[in-house]
C-alpha positions in Angstrom: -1.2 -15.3 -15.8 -4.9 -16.1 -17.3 -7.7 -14.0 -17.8 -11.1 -13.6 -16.6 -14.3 -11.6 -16.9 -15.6 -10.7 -13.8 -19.2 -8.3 -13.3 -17.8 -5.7 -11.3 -15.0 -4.1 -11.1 -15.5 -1.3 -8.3 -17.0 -1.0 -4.9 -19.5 2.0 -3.8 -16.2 4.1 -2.6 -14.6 3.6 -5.3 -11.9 1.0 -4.3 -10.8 -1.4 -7.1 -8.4 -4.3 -8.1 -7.7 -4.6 -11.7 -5.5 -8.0 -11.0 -6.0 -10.9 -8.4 -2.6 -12.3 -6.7 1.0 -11.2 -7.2 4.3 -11.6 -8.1 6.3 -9.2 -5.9 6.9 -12.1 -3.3 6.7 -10.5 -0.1 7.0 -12.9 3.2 4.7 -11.3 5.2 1.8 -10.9 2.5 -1.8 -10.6 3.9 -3.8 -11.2 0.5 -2.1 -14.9 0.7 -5.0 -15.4 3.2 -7.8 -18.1 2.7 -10.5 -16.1 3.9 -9.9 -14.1 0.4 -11.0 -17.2 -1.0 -8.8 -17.4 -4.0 -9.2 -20.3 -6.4 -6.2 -20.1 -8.1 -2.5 -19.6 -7.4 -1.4 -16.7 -6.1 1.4 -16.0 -8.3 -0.6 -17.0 -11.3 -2.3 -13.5 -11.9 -5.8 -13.0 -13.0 -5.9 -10.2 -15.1 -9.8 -8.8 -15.1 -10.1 -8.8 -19.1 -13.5 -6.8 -18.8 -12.1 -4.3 -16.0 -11.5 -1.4 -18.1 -14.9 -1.4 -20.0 -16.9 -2.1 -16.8 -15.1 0.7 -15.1 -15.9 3.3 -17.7 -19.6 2.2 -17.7 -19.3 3.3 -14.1 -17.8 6.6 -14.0 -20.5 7.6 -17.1 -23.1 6.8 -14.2 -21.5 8.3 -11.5 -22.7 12.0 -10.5 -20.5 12.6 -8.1 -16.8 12.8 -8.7 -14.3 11.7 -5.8 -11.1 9.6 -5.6 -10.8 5.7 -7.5 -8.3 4.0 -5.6 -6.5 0.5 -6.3 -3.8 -1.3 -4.5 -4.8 -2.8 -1.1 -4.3 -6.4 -2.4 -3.0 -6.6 -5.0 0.0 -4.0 -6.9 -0.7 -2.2 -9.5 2.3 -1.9 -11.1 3.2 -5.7 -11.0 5.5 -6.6 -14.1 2.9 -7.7 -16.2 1.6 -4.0 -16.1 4.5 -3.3 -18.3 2.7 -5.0 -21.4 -0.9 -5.1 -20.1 -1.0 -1.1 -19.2 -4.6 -1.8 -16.9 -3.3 0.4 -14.3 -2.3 3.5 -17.2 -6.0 2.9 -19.2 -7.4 3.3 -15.6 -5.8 6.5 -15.2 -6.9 8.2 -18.8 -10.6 7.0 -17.6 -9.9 8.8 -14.3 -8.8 11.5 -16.1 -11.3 11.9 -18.9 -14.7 11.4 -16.5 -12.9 13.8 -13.9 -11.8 11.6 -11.0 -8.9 12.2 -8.7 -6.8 8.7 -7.6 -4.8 7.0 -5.0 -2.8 4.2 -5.9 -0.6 2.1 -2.8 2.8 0.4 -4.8 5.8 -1.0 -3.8 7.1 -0.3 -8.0 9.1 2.2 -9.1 7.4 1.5 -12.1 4.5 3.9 -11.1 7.1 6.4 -12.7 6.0 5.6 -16.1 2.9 7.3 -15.6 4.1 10.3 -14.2 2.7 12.1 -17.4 -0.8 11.4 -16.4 -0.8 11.9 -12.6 0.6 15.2 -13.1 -2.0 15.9 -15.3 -4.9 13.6 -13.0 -3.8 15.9 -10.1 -3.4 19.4 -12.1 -7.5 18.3 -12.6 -8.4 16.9 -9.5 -6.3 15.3 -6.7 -3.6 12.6 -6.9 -2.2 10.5 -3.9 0.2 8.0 -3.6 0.9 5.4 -0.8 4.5 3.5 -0.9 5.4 1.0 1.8 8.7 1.2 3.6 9.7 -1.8 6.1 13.4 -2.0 6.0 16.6 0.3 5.3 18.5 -2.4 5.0 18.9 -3.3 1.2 19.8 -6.5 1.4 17.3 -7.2 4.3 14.5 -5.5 1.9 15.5 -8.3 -1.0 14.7 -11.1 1.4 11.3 -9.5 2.7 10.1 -8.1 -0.9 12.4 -10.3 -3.3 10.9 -9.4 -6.9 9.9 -5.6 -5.9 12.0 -2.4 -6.0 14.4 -2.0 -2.9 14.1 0.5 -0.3 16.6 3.1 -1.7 14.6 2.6 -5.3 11.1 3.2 -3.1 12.5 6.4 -1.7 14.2 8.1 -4.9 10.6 7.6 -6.1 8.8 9.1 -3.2 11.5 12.2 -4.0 10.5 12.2 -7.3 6.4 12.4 -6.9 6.9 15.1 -4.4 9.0 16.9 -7.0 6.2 16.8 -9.2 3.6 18.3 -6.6 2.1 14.9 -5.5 1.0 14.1 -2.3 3.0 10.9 -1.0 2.7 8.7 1.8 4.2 5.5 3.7 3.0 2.4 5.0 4.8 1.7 7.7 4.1 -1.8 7.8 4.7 -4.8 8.8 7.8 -4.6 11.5 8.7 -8.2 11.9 9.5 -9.4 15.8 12.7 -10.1 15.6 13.7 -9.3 11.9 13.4 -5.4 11.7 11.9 -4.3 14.6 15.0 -2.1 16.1 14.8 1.7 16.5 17.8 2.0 14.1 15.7 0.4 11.3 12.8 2.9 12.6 14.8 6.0 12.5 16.4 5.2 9.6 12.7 5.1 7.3 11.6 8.0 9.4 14.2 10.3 8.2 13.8 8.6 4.7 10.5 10.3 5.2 11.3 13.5 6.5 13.5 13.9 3.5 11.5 12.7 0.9 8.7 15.4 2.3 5.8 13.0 3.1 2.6 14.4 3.9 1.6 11.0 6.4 2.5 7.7 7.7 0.6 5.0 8.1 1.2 3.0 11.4 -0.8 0.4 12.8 1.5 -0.3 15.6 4.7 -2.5 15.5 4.3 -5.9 14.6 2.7 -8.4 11.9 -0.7 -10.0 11.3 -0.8 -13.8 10.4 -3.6 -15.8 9.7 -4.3 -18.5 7.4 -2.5 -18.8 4.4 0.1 -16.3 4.7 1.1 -17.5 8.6 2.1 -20.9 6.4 3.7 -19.1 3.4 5.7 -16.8 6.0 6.6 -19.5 8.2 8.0 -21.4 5.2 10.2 -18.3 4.4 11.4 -17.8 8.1 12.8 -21.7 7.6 14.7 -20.4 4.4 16.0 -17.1 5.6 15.6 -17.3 9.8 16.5 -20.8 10.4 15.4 -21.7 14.3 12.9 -18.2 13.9 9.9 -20.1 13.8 9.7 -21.9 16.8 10.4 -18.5 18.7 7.2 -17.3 16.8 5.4 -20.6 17.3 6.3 -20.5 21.0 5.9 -16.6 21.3 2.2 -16.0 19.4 0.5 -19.5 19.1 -1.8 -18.6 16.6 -2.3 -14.8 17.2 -3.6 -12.8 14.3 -1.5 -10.0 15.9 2.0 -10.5 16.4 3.5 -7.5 17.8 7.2 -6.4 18.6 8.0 -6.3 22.0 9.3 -3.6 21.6 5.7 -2.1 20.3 5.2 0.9 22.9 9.0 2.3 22.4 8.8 2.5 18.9 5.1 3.7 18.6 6.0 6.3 21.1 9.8 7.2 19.2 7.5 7.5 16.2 4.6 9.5 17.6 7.2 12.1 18.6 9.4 12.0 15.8 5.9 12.8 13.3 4.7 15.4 15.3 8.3 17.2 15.5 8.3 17.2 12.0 4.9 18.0 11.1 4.0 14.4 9.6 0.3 13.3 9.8 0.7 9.7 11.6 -3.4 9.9 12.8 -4.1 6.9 10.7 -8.4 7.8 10.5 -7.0 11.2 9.4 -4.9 10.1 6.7 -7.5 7.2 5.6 -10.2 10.4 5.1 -7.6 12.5 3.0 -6.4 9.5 1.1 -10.2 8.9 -0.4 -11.8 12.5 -0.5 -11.4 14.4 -3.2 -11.2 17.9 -2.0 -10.3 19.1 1.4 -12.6 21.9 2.0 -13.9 20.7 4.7 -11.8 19.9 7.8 -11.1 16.5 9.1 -12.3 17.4 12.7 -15.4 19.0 11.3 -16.4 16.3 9.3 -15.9 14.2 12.0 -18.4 16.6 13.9 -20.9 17.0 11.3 -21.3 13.2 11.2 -21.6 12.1 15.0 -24.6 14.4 14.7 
């Protein structure tokens, strides 16, 4: 871990990363990727010293009120959050100027601020996006080795729903050849049902790979998938997309099984609800309004 003050801290929607790199492990991990143009290790965090202070200078300037969110690369709730409490202090800002938030976590630590989203979404709006690749738990340790397991994921996505929070799933990746079977698909689809998501995010069946994580991933396949590699080698070259072939039964098993059970699975949908505050206005008229 090291520190460093940076001059910004969030974007003009309100996307934000209060730490660079990770230490959850995952195989498959896109932010690994050289066109992120990292300059230090990835494990080694850098913890944005001035985030907090920047952040509030912000949301004093900002008229309009709508949703901060944080997550996409890197976790929130990464262990160091424990003593740093970056992702808590943005929550009490969020809270105090008015802001609603979505935060995306693979942590079960995200339960330690259940005190302030409850109070965040009593005010405004809070969302929260878990991802869910595997029901097998020992499966889910070699995928996401230093993050809570599958079951853990899903007693937490009971226990925001519990507490009147929106929840969805990421869906995402389904490794060729590692957990792309429709019992492994069924199995986080009824986790889903059960834990009352309102979406799930899909971008098909498959993985992406490009530089940087393609080499960290392939190392891992060596340690876990002996002989897997050369099937992906010979299989998808140097593809950025590396999808199942089983892609179009799965996509279609889970197409049906969302719309049976009333689960949002549009994934432009979802992306518009996950960063708009309120949700007076429908998705299809919005969508209207702005071909115009």
């Amino acid at each position: 871990m090291h520190y460093k003050k940076v001059s910004n801290i969030i974007s003009p929607n309100n996307g934000m990363n209060l730490y660079r790199g990770c230490t959850h492990g995952c195989i498959y991990c896109d932010s690994r990727s050289k066109c992120y143009n990292m300059d230090h290790e990835f494990e080694d965090i850098e913890v944005k010293e001035n985030a907090l202070e920047l952040l509030e200078e912000e949301l004093k300037k900002k008229r309009k009120k709508g949703i901060l969110s944080t997550g996409s690369m890197s976790d929130p709730y990464m262990p160091i959050e424990q003593q740093l409490n970056y992702t808590r202090g943005m929550l009490k800002l969020a809270y105090k100027y008015g802001f609603g938030v979505h935060l995306q976590t693979k942590s079960e630590l995200i339960l330690r601020d259940l005190d302030l989203l409850k109070k965040i979404n009593k005010q405004t709006k809070v969302r929260i996006s878990i991802t869910l690749t595997t029901v097998d738990e020992e499966l889910c340790k070699i995928l996401e080795p230093k993050v809570a397991t599958t079951k853990a994921r899903f007693e937490v996505l009971k226990k925001l729903h519990e507490a009147g929070i929106e929840t969805y799933v990421w869906l995402s990746p389904i490794l060729p050849y590692i957990n792309d079977t429709l019992d492994n698909l069924r199995g986080i689809l009824q986790m889903c049902k059960e834990a009352r998501v309102k979406g799930i995010i899909c971008f098909g069946f498959g993985v992406t790979l490009r530089e940087g994580n393609r080499e960290y991933f392939y190392q891992k396949l060596d340690e876990a998938f002996p002989k897997l590699k050369k099937q992906y080698i010979k299989e998808f070259k140097n593809s950025y997309i590396c999808n199942s072939k089983y892609h179009k039964y799965l996509y279609d098993f889970f197409l049906k099984f969302c719309k049976s059970n009333n689960i949002l699975c549009d994934t432009e949908e979802i992306f518009h609800i996950l960063h708009t505050l309120y949700e007076e206005t429908s998705f299809e008229q919005l969508s209207l309004f702005d071909s115009e």
